[in-house]
Backbone as CSV, one residue per row, in Angstrom:
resi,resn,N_x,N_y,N_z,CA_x,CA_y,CA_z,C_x,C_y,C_z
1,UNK,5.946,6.999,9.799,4.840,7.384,10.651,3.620,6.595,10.221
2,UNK,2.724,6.203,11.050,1.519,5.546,11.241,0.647,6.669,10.726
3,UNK,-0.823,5.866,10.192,-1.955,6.747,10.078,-2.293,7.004,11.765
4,UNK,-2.347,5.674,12.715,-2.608,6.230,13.994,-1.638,7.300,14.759
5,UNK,-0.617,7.478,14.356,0.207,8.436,14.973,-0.390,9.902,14.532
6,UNK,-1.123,9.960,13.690,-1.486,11.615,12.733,-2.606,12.513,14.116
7,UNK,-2.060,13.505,14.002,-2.903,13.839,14.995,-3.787,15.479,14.255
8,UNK,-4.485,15.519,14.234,-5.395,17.279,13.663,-4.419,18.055,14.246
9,UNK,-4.042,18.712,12.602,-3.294,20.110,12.829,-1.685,19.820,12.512
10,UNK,-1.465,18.406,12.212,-0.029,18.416,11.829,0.116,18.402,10.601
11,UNK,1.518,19.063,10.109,1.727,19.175,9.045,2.706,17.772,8.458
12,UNK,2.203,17.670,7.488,3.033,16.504,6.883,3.003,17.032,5.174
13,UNK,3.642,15.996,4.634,4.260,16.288,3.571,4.216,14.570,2.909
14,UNK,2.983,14.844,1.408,2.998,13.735,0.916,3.468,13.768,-0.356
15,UNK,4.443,12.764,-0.393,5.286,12.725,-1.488,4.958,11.552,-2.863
16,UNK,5.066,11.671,-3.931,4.591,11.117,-5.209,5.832,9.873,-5.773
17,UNK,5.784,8.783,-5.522,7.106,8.091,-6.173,6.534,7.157,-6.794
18,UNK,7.153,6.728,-8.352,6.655,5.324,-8.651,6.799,4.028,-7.564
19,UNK,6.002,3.362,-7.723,6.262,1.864,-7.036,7.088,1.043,-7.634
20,UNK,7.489,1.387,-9.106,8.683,0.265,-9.630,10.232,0.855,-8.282
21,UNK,10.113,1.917,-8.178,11.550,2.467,-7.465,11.614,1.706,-5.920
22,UNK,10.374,1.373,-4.952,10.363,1.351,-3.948,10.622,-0.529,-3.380
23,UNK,11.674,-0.575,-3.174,11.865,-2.118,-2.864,10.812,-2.635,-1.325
24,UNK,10.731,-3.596,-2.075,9.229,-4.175,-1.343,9.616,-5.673,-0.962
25,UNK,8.921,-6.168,0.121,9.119,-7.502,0.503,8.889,-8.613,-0.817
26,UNK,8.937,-9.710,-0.597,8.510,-10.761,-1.863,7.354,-10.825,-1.119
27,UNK,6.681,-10.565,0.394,4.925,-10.665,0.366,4.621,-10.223,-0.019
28,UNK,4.637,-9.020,-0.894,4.159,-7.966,-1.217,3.765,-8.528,-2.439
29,UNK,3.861,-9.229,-3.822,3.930,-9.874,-4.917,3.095,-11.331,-4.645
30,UNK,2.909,-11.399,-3.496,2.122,-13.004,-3.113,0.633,-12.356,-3.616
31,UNK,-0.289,-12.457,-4.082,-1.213,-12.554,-4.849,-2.653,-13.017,-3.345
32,UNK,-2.120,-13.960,-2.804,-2.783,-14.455,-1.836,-3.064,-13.963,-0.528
33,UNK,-2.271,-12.705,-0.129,-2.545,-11.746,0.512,-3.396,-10.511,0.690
34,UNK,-3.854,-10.513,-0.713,-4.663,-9.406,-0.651,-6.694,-9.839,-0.525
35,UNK,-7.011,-10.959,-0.612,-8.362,-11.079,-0.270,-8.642,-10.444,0.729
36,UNK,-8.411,-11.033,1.790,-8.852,-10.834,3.290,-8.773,-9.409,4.015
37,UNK,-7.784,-8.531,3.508,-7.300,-7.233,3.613,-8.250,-6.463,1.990
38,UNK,-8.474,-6.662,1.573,-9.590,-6.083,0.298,-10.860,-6.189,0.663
39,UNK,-11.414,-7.216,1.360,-12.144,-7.794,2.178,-12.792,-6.706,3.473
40,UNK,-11.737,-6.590,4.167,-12.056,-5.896,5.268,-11.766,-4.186,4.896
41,UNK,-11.173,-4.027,4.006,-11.204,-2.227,4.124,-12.141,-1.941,2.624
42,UNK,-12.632,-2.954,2.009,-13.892,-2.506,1.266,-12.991,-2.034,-0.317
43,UNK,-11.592,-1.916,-0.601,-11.357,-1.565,-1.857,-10.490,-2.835,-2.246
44,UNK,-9.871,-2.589,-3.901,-9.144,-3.221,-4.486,-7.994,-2.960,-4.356
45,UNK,-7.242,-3.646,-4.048,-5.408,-3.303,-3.906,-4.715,-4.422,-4.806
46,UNK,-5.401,-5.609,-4.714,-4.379,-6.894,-5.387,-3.858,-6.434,-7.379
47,UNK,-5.054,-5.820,-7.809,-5.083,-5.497,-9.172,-3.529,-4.340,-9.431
48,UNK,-3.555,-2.974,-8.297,-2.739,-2.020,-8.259,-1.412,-2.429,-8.152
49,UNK,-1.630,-3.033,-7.347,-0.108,-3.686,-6.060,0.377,-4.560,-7.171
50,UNK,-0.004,-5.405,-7.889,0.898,-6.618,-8.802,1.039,-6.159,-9.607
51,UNK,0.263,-5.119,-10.732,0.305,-4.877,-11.681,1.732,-4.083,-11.681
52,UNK,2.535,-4.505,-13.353,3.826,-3.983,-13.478,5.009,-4.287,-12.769
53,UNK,4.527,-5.602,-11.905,5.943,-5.810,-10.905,6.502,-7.151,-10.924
54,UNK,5.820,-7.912,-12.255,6.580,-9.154,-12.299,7.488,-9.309,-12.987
């Protein structure tokens, strides 16, 4: 499910998993992806996202 799909008043259920468990694209590890997207939503992700996954 999308954040745009969420509508007020539904129930969902957020669940806690490490990120070493969750298989991820090899973009995901490109380093060079995260400016422009850090950029535009105002936080840090490149530091979180790489760290522990090489």
């Amino acid at each position: 499910m999308s954040v745009g799909q969420l509508q007020v008043g539904m129930m969902i259920f957020v669940l806690h998993v490490p990120k070493t468990v969750i298989p991820l694209a090899s973009s995901v590890l490109d380093p060079s992806v995260y400016p422009s997207v850090e950029k535009a939503m105002g936080i840090e992700l490149a530091r979180y996202a790489l760290s522990g996954r090489t």
